[in-house]
C-alpha positions, -999 to +999 in steps of 0.1 A: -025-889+194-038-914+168-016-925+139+000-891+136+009-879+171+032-851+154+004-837+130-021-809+140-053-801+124-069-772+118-096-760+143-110-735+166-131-737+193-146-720+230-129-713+260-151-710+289-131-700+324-139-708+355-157-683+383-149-674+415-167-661+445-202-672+453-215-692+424-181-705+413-179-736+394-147-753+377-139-763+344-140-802+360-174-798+370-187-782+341-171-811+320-184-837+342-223-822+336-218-818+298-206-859+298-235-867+317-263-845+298-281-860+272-268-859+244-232-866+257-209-835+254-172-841+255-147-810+260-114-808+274-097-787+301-066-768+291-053-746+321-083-748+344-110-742+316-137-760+293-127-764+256-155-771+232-135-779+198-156-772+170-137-798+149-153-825+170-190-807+167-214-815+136-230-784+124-267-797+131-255-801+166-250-768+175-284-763+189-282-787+212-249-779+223-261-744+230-290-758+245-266-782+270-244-751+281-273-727+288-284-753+311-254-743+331-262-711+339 
């Protein structure tokens, strides 16, 4: 997207899966609960899991992004 749609820049970042069985939970809920936390966490879903790219993360976030996913569990 952007003014370069046809670029790519360098990145890495977390895949999280979904579950199954009894305490399932999908990427779209997980996603939904990060948006809504405080502070704010945006991923993206590629093929039915949660993305965090590191590219869009400041370093002195980390904690709290940490902090915002072990609230998941």
């Amino acid at each position: 997207g952007g003014s370069l749609p046809q670029e790519t820049l360098p990145s890495y970042g977390l895949r999280v899966a979904g579950s199954s069985g009894r305490d399932s939970w999908s990427a779209d809920a997980v996603a939904r609960t990060l948006r809504n936390g405080l502070p704010p966490i945006v991923a993206r879903i590629e093929q039915d899991a949660l993305v965090l790219d590191f590219r869009t993360i400041f370093p002195e976030d980390d904690q709290r992004v940490i902090a915002a996913i072990r609230l998941l569990a």
